[in-house]
C-alpha positions in Angstrom: 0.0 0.0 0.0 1.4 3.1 -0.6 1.6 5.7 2.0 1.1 9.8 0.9 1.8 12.7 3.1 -0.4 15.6 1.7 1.2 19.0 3.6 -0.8 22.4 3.4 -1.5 25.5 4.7 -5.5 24.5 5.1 -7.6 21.7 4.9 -11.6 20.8 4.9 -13.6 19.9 7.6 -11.3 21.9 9.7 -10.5 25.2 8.4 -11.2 27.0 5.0 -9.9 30.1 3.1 -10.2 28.9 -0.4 -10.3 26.1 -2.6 -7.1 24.2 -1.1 -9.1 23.6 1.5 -11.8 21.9 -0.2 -9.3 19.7 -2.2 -7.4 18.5 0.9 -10.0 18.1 2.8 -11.5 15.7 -0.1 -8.7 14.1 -2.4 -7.2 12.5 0.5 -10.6 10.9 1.5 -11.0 9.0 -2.1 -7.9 8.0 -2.3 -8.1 5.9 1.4 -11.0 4.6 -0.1 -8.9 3.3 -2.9 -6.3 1.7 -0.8 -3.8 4.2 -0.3 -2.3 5.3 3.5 -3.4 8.5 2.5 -2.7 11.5 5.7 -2.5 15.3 6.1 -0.7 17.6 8.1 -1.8 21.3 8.6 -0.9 23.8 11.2 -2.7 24.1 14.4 -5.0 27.3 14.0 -6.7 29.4 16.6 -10.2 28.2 14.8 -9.3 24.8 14.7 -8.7 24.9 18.5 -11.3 26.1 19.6 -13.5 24.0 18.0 -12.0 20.6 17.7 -9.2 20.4 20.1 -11.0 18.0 22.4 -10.9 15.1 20.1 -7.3 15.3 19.2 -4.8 12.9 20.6 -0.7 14.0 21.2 1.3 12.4 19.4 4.9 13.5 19.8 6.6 16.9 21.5 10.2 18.3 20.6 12.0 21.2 20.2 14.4 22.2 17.7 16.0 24.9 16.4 14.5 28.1 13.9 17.6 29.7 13.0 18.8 30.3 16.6 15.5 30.0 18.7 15.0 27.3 20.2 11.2 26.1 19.4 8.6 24.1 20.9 6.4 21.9 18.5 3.6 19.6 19.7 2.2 17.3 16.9 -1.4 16.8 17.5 -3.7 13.9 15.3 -6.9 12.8 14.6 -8.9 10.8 12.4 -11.6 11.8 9.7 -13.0 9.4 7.1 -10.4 7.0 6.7 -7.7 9.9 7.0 -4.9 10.5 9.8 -4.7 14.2 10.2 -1.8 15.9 11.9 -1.7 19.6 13.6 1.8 21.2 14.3 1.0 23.6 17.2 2.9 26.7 18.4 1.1 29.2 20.1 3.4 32.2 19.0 2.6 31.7 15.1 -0.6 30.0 14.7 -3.0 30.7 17.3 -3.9 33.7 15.6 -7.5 34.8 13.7 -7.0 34.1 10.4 -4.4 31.9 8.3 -2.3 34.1 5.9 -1.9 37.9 5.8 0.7 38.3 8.5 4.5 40.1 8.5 6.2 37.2 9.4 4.0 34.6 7.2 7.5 33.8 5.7 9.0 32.8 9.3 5.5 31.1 10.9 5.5 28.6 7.4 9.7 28.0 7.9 8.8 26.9 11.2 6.3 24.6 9.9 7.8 23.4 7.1 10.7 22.3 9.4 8.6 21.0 11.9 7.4 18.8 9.1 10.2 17.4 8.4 11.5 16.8 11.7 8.3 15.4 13.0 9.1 12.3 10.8 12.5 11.5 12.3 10.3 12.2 15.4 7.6 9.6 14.8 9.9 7.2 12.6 7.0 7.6 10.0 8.6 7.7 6.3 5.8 8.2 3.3 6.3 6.9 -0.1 5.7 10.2 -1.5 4.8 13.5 0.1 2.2 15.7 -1.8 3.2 19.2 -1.0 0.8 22.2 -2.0 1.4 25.5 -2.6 3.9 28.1 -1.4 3.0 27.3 2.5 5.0 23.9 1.7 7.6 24.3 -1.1 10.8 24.4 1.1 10.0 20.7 1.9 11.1 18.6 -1.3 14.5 21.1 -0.5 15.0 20.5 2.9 14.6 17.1 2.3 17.0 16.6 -0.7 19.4 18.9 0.4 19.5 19.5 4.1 18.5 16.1 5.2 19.8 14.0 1.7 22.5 11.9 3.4 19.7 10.2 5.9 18.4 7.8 2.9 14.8 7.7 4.0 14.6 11.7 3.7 16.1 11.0 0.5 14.3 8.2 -0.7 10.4 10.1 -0.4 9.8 10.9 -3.7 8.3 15.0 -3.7 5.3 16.0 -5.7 4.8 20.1 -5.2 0.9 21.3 -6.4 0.3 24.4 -7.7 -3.0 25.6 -7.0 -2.6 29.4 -7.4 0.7 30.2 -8.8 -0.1 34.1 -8.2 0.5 33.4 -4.3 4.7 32.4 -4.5 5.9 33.5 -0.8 8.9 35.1 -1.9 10.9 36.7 0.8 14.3 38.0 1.8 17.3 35.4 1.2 18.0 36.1 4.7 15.4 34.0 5.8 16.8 30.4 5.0 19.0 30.9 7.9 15.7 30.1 9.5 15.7 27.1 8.1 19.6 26.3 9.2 21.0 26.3 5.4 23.6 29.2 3.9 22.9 30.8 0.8 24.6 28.6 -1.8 21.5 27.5 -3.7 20.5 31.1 -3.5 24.0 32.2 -5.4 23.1 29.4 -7.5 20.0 30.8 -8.7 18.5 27.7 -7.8 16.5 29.0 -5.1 16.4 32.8 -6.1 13.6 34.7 -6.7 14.3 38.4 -7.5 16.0 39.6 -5.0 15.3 37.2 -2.6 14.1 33.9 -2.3 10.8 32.0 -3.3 8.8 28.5 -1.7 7.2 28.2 -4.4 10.0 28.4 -6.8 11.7 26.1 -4.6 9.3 23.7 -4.6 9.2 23.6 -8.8 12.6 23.3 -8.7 13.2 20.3 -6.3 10.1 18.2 -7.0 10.3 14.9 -8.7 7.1 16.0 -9.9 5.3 19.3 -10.5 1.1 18.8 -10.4 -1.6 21.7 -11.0 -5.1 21.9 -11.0 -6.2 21.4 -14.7 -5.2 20.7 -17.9 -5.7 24.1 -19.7 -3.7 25.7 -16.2 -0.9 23.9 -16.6 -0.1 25.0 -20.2 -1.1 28.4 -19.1 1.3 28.9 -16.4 3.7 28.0 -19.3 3.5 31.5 -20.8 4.1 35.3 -19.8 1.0 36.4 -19.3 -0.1 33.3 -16.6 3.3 32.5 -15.6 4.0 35.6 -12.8 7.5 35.3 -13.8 7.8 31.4 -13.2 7.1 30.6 -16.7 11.0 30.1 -17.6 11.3 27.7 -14.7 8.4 25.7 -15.0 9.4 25.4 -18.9 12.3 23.6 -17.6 10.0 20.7 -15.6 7.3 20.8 -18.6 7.6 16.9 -18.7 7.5 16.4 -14.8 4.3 19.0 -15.1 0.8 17.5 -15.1 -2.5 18.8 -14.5 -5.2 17.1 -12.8 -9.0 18.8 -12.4 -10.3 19.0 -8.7 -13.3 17.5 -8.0 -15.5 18.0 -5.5 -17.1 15.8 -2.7 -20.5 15.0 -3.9 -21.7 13.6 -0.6 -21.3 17.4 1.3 -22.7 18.9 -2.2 -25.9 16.8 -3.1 -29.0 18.6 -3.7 -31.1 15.4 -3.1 -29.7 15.3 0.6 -28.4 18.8 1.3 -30.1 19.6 4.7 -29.6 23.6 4.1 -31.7 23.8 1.0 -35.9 24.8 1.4 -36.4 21.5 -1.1 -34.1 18.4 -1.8 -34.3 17.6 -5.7 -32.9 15.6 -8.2 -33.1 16.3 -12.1 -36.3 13.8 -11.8 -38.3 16.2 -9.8 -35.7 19.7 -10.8 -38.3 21.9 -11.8 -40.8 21.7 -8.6 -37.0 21.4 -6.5 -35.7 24.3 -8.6 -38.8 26.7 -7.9 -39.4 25.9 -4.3 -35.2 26.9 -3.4 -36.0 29.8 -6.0 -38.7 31.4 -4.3 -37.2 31.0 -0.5 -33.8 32.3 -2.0 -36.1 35.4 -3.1 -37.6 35.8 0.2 -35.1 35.7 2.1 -32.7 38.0 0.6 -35.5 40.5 0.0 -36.0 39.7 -3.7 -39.3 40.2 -6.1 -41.0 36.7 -5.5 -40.9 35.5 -9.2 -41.2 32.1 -10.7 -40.9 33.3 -14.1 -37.4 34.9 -14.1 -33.8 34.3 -14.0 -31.9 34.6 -10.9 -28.2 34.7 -11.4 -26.1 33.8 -8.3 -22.4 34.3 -7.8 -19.9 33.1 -4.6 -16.9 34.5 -4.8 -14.0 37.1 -3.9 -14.4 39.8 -4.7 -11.2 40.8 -6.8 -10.1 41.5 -10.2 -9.0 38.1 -10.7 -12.8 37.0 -10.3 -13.9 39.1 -13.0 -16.1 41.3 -11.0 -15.5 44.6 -12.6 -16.6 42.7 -16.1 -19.9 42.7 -14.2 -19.9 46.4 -12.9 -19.0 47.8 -16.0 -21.9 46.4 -17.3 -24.0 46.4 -14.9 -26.8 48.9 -16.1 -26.7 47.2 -19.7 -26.8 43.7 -17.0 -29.7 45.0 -15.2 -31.6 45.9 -18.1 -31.8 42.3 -18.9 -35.0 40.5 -17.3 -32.8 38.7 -14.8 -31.9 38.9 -10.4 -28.6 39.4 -9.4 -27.3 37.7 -6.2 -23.7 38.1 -5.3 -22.3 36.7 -2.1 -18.6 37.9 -1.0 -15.9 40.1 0.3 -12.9 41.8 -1.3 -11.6 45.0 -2.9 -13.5 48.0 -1.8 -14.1 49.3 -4.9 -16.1 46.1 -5.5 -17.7 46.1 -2.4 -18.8 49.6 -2.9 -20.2 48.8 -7.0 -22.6 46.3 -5.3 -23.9 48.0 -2.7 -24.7 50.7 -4.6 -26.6 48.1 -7.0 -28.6 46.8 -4.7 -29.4 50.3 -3.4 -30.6 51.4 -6.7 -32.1 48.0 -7.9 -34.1 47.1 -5.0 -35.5 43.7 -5.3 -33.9 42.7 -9.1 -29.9 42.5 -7.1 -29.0 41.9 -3.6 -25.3 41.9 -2.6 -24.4 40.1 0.6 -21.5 41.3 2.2 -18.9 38.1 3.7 -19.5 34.4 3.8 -22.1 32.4 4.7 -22.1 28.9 4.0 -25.5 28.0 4.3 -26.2 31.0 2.2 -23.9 29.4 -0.2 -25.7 26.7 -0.2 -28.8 28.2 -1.0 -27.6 30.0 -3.9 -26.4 27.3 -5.9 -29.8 25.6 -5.5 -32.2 28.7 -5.8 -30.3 30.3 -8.6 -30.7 29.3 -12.2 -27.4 30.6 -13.9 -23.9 30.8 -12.1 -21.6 33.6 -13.0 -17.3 32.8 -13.0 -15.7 35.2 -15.3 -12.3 35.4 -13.8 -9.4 36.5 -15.1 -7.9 33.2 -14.8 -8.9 30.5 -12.3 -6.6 27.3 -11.8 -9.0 25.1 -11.5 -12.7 26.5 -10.0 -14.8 24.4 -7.8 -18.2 27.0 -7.9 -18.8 25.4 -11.1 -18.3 21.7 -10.3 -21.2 22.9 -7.2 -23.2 25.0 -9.5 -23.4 21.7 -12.2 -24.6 19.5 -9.2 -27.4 21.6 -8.3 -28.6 22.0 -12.2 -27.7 25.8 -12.3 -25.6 26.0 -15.5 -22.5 27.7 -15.3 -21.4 30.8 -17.6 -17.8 31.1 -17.3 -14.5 32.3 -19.1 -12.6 30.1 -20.9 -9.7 29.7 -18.8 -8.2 27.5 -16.9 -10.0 24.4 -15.5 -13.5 26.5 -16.3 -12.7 25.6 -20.3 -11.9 22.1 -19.0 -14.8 21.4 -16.9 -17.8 23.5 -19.0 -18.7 22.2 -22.5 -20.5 25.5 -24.0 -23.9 25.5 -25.2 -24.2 25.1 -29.0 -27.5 25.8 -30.0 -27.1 24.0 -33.5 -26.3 20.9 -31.8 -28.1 21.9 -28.6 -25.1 20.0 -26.4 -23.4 21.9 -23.2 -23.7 22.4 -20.1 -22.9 25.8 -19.1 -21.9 29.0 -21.3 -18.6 30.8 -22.1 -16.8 33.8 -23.6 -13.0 33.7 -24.8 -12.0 37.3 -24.4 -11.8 39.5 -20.6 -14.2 41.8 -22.1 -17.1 43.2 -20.6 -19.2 43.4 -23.7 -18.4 39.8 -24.4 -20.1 38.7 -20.7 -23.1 40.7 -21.3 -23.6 39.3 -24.9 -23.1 35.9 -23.5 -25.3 36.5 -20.5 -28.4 37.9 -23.1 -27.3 34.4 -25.1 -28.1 32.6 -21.4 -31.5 34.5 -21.0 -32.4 34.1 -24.5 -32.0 29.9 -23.9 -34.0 30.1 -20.6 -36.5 32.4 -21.9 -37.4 31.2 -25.4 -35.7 27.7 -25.6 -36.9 25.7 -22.2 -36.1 22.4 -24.6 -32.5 23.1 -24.7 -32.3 24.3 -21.1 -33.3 21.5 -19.7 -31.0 19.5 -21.7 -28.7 21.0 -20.5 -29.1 21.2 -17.0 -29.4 17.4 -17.5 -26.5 17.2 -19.2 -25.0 19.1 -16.2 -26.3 17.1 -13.3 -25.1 14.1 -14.9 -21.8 15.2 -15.1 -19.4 13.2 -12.8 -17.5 15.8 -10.8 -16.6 13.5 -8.6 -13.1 12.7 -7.2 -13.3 9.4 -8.7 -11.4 10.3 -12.2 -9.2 12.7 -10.3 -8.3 10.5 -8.0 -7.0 7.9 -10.0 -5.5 10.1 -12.1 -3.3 11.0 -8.5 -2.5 7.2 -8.3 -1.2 6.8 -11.3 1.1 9.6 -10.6 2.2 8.3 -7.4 2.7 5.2 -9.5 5.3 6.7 -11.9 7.0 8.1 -9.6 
């Protein structure tokens, strides 16, 4: 059986601030299921404290050494689904209010990075492979190699580092891998450098056996200039150790026929009563014109530039003119904040904008809505529109990224799709494809409902994914 060590900054059921949450907390969970000693290791977060801390056991204490401080570390586990979870706790760095965000992010994640490697030594547990994601973990397949390479079962884990945003690269001053108890030869080397300074995630390209992202079309983007954030010339040199591997999602949390948040549980058998009844509380409770007859478009998202928002607020008058509702749930950039309160000021029962995260809310809008807006920028992979498909709200979305690998566009000579898309970051080319949407729903129910059954049958699953992980593993 082989044994894999996924490392992260976050992780499902326990803590979330994006989607590398949801696919640790889910990937690791199908692939126990399919035989493999599959475990996790986060930090230890303030959150997760609080609200779990009671159910874990201790599993090993030590100190060592973070440049010259001396360091207490307390590995903590439990059990979820098949799935050994770990919890590095330090109360200096991560018993704190939120994740990420912090001045010394750069220090709190060399301290856990190390702590990850020592805590094997520690525990005399050795993984075939170790499944490192994101910046928060790229030091690892380094420290491993390099700092640890003449103990042969360090050096004998094969590395994977996952990309999942390669925007977010933790690049700091080269003075802090004397944290990590190294001198700066690989950073004279280039092999480590990142401008001035040094990068994880750079680090975790370059010392990987192999390099993973989170789909097919993102990992020939990240190939190039303009998706590359300057990483393009060094991923170029691992392009056959590069793979990319959609997310899925778990389809037992996200089921419309058991989800207890909804007003109605459906399935596309009985959609349309299933899809009115969530429609019609989603109207009421956010203040909405009760309306059977009209489109309600929902969106869950930050709210950045990334996300496409100001696509949307550009347009929104010409938007609003359509015969449509506008739901946005989300936080972000104030400008974007203020755009949509200022909508649903001035549109009073066609828009609502509800400010932060609610998941039950969430919930609710994927079921009550009947058209899902992603127009981002870019987007890695996307998991709204793996939820959105589930619950039979079709997804209009850019082509980028895993949204042009997940979403077959509607083709209204063949009448096949599942969703609707636009090629260009254009604001005229959302609205056009949005009147395209309400033209379908309003004057083609036929094709929309072949479509949303085309959607709901959709396996977005981690079943494919999943394999596609062992096979990977199995490579390597």
């Amino acid at each position: 059986m082989k044994s894999v060590l996924f490392v992260a900054g976050e992780a499902l059921p326990f803590i979330k601030t994006g989607g590398l949450a949801d696919v640790i907390g889910s990937a690791p969970k199908v692939l126990a299921a399919k035989g493999v000693d599959a475990r996790v290791v986060i930090p230890l977060y303030k959150p997760i404290a609080e609200k779990y801390f009671s159910e874990f056991k201790e599993e090993v204490f030590f100190e060592m050494f973070v440049g010259p401080r001396q360091c207490p570390c307390t590995v903590y586990s439990t059990v979820r689904d098949g799935v050994k979870y770990y919890f590095i706790q330090h109360a200096g760095y991560f018993e704190r209010d939120v994740c990420y965000g912090y001045p010394d992010d750069g220090e709190r994640f060399a301290f856990f990075q190390i702590c990850v490697v020592e805590m094997l030594v520690r525990m005399n547990y050795f993984p075939d492979i170790i499944h490192n994601n994101d910046w928060q973990t790229g030091m690892i397949p380094y420290l491993c190699k390099v700092k640890y390479g003449s103990d042969d079962r360090y050096r004998n884990m094969k590395q994977i580092f996952m990309i999942h945003n390669i925007a977010f690269q933790g690049n700091y001053s080269s003075d802090i891998l004397s944290l990590f108890g190294v001198d700066k030869t690989h950073f004279y080397d280039g092999s480590l450098r990142m401008y001035d300074g040094i990068g994880y995630m750079k680090a975790g390209i370059v010392y990987a056996d192999k390099v993973m992202t989170v789909s097919n079309t993102y990992a020939k983007e990240i190939l190039t200039s303009e998706f590359g954030e300057n990483l393009e010339t060094v991923l170029e040199l691992r392009k056959d150790d590069l793979y990319g591997v959609v997310n899925g999602i778990d389809v037992d949390l996200w089921n419309p026929k058991t989800d207890p948040m909804l007003a109605a549980n459906y399935s596309f058998r009985n959609f349309k009563s299933g899809k009115l009844a969530n429609k019609k509380a989603l109207q009421e409770e956010l203040g909405l014109e009760v309306r059977d007859d009209v489109m309600v478009v929902g969106m869950v998202a930050r709210l950045t530039w990334q996300k496409g928002v100001y696509l949307i607020s550009q347009r929104l008058n010409e938007i609003l003119g359509i015969n449509l509702q506008l739901v946005i749930l989300g936080t972000g950039e104030s400008d974007a904040e203020y755009y949509f309160r200022e909508m649903e000021n001035n549109h009073k029962g066609q828009a609502v904008y509800y400010r932060g995260y609610n998941e039950e809310l969430a919930h609710r809008i994927y079921a009550g809505s009947d058209l899902f807006l992603m127009p981002s920028l870019y987007e890695p992979c996307g998991i709204s529109q793996l939820i959105s498909m589930r619950y039979g709200t079709l997804p209009l979305v850019r082509e980028t990224g895993g949204l042009k690998d997940t979403v077959q566009p509607y083709n209204e000579y063949t009448k096949e799709g599942c969703g609707f898309s636009f090629a260009n970051f254009n604001s005229w080319d959302l609205y056009n494809t949005l009147c395209l949407a309400a033209k379908v729903f309003y004057d083609r129910p036929n094709d929309w409902r072949e479509m949303v059954h085309s959607a709901m049958s959709k396996d977005v699953s981690w079943e494919h994914s999943a394999q596609d992980y062992i096979n990977i593993y199995e490579a390597l």
